[in-house]
N, C-alpha and C positions, 0 to 999 in steps of 0.2 A: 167685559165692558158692556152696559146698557146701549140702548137703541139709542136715546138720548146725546148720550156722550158719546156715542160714533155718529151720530149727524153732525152735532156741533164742534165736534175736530174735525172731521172727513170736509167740513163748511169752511170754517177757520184756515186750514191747509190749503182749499182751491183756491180759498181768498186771498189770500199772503199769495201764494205762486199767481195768480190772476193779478193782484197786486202790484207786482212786478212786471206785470205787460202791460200793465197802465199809466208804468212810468216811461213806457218805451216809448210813445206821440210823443208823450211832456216834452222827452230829449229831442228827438229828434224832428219835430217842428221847430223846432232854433236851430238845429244844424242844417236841415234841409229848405231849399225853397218849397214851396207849395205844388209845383208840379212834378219835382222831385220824390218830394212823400209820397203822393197819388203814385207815382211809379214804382216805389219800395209796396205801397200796401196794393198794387196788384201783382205782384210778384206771390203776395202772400197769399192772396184771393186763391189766385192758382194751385198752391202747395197746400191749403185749406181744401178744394175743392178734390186735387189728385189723392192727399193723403184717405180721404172719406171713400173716393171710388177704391184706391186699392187694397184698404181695411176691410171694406165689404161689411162691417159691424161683426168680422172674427173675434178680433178683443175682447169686444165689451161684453160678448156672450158668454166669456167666463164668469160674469156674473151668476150666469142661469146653472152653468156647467158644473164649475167647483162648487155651489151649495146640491146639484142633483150631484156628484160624485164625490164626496167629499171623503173618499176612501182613497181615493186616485187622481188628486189637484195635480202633481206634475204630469200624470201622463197626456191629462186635459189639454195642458202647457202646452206641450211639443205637438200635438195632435193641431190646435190654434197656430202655432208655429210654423208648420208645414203648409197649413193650408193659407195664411196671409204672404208667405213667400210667392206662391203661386199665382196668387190674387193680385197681388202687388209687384210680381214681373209681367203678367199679362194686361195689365193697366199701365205701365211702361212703355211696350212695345206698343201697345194702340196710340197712346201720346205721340211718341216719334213718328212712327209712320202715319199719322193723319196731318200735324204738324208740318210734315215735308210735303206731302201732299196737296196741302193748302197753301203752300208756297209761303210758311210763317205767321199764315193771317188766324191761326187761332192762338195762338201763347208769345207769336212774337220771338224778342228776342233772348224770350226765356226757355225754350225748348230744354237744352242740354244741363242747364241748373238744375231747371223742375225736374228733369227725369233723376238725374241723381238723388234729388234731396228726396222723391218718392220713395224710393228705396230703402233710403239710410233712415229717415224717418217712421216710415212705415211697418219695416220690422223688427222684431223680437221686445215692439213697443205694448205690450204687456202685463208688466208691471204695475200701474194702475187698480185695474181693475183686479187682479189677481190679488193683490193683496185688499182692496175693499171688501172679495169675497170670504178673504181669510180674518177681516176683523182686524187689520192693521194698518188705521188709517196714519199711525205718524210714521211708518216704512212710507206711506202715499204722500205725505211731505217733505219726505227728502228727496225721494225721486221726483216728484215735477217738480219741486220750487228750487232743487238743485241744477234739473234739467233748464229751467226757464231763466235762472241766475247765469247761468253760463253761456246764454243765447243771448240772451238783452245785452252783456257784457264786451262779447263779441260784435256783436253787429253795432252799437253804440261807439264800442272803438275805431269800429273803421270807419265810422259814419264822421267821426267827428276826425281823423286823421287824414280821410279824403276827400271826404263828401263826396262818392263816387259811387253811385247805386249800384254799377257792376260790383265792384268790389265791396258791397255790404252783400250782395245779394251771395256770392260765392262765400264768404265769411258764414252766411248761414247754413248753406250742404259743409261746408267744413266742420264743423261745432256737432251738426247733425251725423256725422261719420264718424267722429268719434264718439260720439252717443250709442253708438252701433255696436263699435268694435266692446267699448265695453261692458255693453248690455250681453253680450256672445258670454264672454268671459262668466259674468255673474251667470249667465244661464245652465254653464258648466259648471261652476262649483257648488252650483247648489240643489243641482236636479238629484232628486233622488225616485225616478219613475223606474227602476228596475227595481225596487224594492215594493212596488206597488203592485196590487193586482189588475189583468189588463180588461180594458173596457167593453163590455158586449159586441156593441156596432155601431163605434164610433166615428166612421167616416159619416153613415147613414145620419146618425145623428144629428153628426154638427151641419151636413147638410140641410139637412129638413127644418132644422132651425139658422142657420146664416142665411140660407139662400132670401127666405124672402125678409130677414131681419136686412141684410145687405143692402137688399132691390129699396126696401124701405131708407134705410139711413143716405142711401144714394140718391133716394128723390127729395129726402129731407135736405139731403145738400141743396140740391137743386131749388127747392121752393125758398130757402133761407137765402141763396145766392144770385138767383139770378136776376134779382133785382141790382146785387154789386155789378156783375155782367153786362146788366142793360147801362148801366151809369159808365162806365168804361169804355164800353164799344160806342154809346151814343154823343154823349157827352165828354170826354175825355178823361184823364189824370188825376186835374184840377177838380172835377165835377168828383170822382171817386176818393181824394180826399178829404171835401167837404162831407163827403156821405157818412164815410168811414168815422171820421168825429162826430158823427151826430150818432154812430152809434157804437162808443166807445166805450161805453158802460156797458155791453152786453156779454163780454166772460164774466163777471161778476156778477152779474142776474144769473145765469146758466149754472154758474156755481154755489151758489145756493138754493136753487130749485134741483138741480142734477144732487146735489151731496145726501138730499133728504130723499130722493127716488132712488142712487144708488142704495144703498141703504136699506131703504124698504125692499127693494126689489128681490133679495135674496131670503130675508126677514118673511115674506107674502108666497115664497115657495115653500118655504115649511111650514107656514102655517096652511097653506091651501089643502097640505096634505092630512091634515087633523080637522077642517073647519072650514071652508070656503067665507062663515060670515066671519072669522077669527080675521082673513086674509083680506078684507075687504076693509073690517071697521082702524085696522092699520092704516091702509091708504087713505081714507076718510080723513083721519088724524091729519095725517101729509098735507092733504089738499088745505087743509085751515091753517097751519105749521108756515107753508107757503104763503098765503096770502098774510100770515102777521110779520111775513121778512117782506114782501115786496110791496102791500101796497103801501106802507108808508115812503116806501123807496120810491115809487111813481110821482108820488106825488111830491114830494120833495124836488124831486127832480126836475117834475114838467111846472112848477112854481120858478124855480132858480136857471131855466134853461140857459139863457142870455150871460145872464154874470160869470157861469162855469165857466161857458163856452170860452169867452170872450177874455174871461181873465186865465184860465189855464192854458190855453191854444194860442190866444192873440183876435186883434180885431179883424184878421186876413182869412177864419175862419168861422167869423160872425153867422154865415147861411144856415153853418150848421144847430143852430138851436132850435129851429125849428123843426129837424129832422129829430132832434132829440127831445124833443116834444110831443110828435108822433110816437115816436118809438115806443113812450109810456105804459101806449096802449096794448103794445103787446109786452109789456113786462104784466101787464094784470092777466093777458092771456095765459102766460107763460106761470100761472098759478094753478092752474087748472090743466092737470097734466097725468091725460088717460092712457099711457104706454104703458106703465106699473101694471097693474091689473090689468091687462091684456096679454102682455109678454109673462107673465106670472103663471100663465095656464097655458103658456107656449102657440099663444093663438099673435102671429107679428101681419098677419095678412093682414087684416085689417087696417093696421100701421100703410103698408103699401096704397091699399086705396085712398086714404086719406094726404097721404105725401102729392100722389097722382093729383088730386083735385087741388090743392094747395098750389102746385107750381101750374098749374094751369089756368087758377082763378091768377093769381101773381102777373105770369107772361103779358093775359088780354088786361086785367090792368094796367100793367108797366105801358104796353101798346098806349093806353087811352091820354094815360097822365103824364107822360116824362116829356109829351112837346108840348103839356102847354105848363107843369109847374117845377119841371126840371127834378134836381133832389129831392124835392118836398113832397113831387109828384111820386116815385121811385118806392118810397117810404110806407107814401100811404100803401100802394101795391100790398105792399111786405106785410103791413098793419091787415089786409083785409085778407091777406091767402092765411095771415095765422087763425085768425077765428075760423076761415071756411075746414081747416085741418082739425081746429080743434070740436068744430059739429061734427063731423064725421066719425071722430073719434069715440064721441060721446055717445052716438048711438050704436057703434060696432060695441061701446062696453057694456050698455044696456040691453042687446043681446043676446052676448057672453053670458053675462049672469042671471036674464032675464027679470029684469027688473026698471021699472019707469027712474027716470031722470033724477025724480023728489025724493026719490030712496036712496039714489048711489051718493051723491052729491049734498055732504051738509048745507044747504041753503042757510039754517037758525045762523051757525055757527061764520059763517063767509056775512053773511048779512049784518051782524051785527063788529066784524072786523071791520068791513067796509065804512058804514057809520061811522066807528071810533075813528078811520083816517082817514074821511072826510071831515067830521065834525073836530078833528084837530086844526086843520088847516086854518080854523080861524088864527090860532096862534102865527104864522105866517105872515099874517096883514101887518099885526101891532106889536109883537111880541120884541121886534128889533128896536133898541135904544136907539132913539135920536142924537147924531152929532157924531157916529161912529163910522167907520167906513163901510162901504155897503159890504163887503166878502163879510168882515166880523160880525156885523150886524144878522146878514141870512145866517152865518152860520150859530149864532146865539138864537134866532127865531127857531134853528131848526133842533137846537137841544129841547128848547121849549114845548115844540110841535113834538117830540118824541116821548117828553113826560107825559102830557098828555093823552098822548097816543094809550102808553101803557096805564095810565091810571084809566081810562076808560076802559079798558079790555076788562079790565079787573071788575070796575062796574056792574057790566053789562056779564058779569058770567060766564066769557068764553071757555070752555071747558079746555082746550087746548092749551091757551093763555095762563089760567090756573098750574095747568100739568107744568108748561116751562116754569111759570114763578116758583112751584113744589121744587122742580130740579135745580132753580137758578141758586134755591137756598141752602139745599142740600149739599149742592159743588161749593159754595161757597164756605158753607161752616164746616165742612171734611175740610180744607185749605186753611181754615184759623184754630180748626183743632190741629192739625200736622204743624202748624206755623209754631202754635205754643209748644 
């Protein structure tokens, strides 16, 4: 299967599973009151925050692992295995014993949930990434969108049978323990690492690559959350539900930025080893790939903030449009995305520094703005530590490959995407019929605003734009020749 056709499944998959935890607010703002929610989505803040510390970025280094071993994928397995056990009972014990310590005042009255769900969640979680490096992204659809059917189902249930956040919150480590037991099970029937030959110096290895891939993904946490953090502790609940809705659209940004850097990532180590520019003019592709998924999705978005909000959520969570109006800004960030080619040549320091100045530009932000503009304030924070992460990044890659900014970075090709969905939006203003309701109305402005989108890319010669319409017609007449 093409490069292609495994982004646009491996995209398709996060989005159908990401899909389904979009519909999880929908439910449960009608089943909950508003500071009920805020208490279910810091429960989850938590279990977001512990699952990334006690992951350490093990997982996802199978990325790098099974394309450099690709003679010895399970022994990789259990070698990631051993070491996320570890990592993920000593991120346990530090929770409970700081927790008691603090007499409850960091997690509350989540302590003994979180600790379990860390656990159950945390290992032999896997699968994922093993199979994106093996090229099998619809094995990576059944496991998360399975995994995620069975969570939202669960916790939905109880939500709506009790409305009782202890009992939704435990509903979740339950679902998640059986997720466990039989991920154990599938890991036994299908390891075949004794038939493999075994790894040079594989502890050394995955150390010199987790340790500071880890230290990074953990401040990532930290720069991405601690603006949730500040809104919770300052603010309350109520203030962290509002937040949380304004940015409820952000697994499905992630999931189409992540689907086309998974993807690349393993694609960029083999070719690094034949061609460094082979490795590079890959990622390049990416970066413009990205910006013809997201920026018309920013803007669409920060155009219809209000009506979303307001009509999906209810009028009780109106604050949040404006946080999700901000947020915009870092979905165009979040196009420009220099970990690939960095982690591609196994250089993840860089990552670490850049996390470091992110949640520190974030923190004295959050300080300046959350007592005089509350959420909105909070937001921006988030909006301005992502660019500061994302300049640091850019110049850690331009040293890597020693090369100025104008070269790594298609400008032609971003600049004139840019254009196409800006100079679509006029469609936005006039494109909705008169006398229609307004949801039907945007959303007929925004089919509008999408043709146009694409007939200008096509225009203006994006060279990326082109390569998709090549493949869009190719998948499409393979499907009406197999059809006849």
């Amino acid at each position: 299967m093409g490069i292609a056709n495994r982004v646009v499944l491996l995209a398709l998959t996060r989005i159908a599973s990401y899909g389904l935890m979009f519909l999880s607010p929908l439910v449960l703002v009608r089943l909950l009151s508003v500071e009920q929610f805020g208490q279910y989505r810091e429960f989850l803040l938590y279990v977001g925050i512990m699952q990334t510390l006690a992951a350490f970025s093990i997982p996802d280094s199978l990325l790098y692992f099974v394309a450099a071993h690709p003679e010895s994928p399970w022994r990789v397995v259990k070698h990631s295995a051993v070491l996320t056990l570890a990592s993920s009972g000593a991120m346990t014990a530090v929770l409970i014993i700081t927790d008691t310590l603090a007499h409850g005042a960091l997690v509350g009255p989540y302590r003994w949930p979180l600790a379990v769900s860390t656990l159950c969640a945390t290992n032999l979680d896997f699968w994922e990434w093993f199979w994106v490096a093996r090229r099998r992204p619809a094995a990576v659809f059944a496991y998360s969108a399975g995994r995620l059917f069975a969570r939202l189902s669960v916790v939905i249930a109880a939500a709506a049978l009790t409305h009782d956040v202890r009992v939704i919150v435990w509903s979740f480590v339950g679902i998640e323990g059986v997720r466990l037991a039989l991920s154990a099970f599938a890991l036994w029937w299908f390891d075949r690492s004794s038939a493999e030959p075994p790894l040079a110096h594989p502890w050394r290895e995955f150390l010199n690559f987790c340790v500071p891939g880890g230290i990074a993904a953990a401040l990532q946490m930290v720069s991405r959350n601690v603006s949730n953090v500040a809104v919770v502790k300052l603010i309350g609940s109520v203030g962290l539900a509002q937040y949380a809705i304004g940015r409820f659209g952000e697994p499905i940004v992630l999931a189409l930025r992540n689907s086309i850097s998974s993807v690349v990532l393993p694609e960029m180590v083999h070719r690094d080893r034949i061609a460094r520019e082979r490795s590079l003019a890959l990622w390049q592709q990416a970066l413009v790939a990205n910006a013809i998924f997201l920026f018309p999705v920013a803007v669409l978005v920060a155009w219809n903030a209000h009506l979303l909000v307001t009509t999906l959520f209810g009028a009780d969570y109106a604050p949040a449009a404006s946080v999700l109006q901000l947020y915009m800004l870092v979905v165009v960030r979040e196009c420009f995305d220099f970990s690939p080619p960095l982690r591609a040549v196994g250089s993840t320091r860089p990552i670490v520094v850049s996390n470091i100045a992110s949640a520190a530009t974030c923190a004295a932000a959050l300080f300046l703005l959350i007592p005089r503009y509350g959420v909105a304030g909070a937001m921006a924070a988030y909006v301005l530590a992502s660019f500061v992460d994302a300049a640091v990044l850019a110049v850690a890659t331009m040293a890597t490959y020693r090369a100025r900014l104008r070269r790594l970075v298609p400008w032609a090709s971003l600049a004139k995407v840019g254009f196409a969905a800006l100079a679509a939006g006029i469609a936005l203003a006039g494109a909705a019929p008169p006398g229609v309701p307004a949801m039907l109305g945007d959303a007929i402005a925004a089919v509008v605003y999408l043709a146009i989108f694409a007939v200008l890319l096509m225009l203006l010669r994006v060279p990326e734009a082109l390569l998709l319409a090549g493949w869009l017609r190719r998948t499409v007449s393979g499907i009406v020749v197999r059809g006849v």
